[in-house]
C-alpha positions as CSV (number, residue, x, y, z in Angstrom):
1,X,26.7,2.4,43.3
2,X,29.2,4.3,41.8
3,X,33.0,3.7,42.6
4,X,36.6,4.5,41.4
5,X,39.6,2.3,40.7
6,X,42.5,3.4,43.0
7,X,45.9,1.8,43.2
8,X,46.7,-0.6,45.6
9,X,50.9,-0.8,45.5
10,X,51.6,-2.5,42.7
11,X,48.0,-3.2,41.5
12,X,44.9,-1.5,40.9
13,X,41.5,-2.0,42.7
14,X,38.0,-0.7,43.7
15,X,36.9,-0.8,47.5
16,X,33.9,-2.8,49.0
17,X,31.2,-0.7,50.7
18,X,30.9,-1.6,54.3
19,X,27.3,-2.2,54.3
20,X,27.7,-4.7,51.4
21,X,30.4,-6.8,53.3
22,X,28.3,-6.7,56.1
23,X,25.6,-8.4,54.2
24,X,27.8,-11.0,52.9
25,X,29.4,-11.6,56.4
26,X,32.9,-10.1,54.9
27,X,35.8,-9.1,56.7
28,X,39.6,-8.2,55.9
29,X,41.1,-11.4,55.2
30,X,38.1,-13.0,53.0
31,X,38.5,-14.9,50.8
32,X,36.4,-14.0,47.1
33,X,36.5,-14.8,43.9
34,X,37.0,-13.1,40.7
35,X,35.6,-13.8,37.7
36,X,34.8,-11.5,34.4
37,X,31.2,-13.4,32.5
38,X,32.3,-12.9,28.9
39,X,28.2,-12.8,28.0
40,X,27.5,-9.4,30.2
41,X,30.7,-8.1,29.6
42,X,31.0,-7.8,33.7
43,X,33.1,-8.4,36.3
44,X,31.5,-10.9,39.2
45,X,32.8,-11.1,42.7
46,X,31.4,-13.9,45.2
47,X,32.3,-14.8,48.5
48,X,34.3,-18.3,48.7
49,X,32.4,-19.8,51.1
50,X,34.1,-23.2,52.6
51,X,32.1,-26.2,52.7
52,X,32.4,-28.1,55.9
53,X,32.5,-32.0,55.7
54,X,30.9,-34.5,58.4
55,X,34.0,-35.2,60.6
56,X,36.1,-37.7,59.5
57,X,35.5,-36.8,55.6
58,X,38.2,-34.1,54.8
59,X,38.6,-32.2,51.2
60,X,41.2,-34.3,49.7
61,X,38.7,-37.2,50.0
62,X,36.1,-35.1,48.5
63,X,38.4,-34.1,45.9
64,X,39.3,-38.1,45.2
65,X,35.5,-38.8,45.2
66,X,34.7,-35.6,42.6
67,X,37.2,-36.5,40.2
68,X,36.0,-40.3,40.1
69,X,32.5,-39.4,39.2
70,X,33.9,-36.6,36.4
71,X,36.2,-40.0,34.9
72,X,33.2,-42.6,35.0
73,X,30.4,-39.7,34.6
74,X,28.9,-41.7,32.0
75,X,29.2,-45.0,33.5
76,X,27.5,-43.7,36.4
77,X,24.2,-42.7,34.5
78,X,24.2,-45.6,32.7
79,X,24.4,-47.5,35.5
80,X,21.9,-45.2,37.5
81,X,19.3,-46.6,34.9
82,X,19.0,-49.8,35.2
């Protein structure tokens, strides 16, 4: 589907087809993301899509927990081995 870029104040941008945000269960105020794959030469869009934790387990938590296993990642595997 073909589409133009139009400018949007200060910025440029190209509008969503309804029927596609309806598919992705997207409405004004969505958050995407933006990213241009270097390999294809293409610019990607994807919703953000929030994960929600079991109560009691909040994002900073997860974030703690994440950046531990990236630190002892190799630690972990060895130990995962034995």
């Amino acid at each position: 589907m073909h589409r133009k870029v139009c400018s949007i104040g200060n910025s440029q941008g190209v509008s969503i087809p309804a029927e596609m945000l309806e598919k992705l269960d997207l409405s004004i105020g969505s958050e995407v993301d933006v990213q241009f794959d270097e390999k294809i030469s293409k610019i990607v869009i994807e919703p953000v899509r929030r994960k929600k934790y079991p109560k009691g387990i909040d994002r900073e938590f997860v974030s703690q927990v994440n950046e531990f296993i990236a630190k002892y990642e190799s630690a972990l595997k060895k130990l995962a081995k034995k």
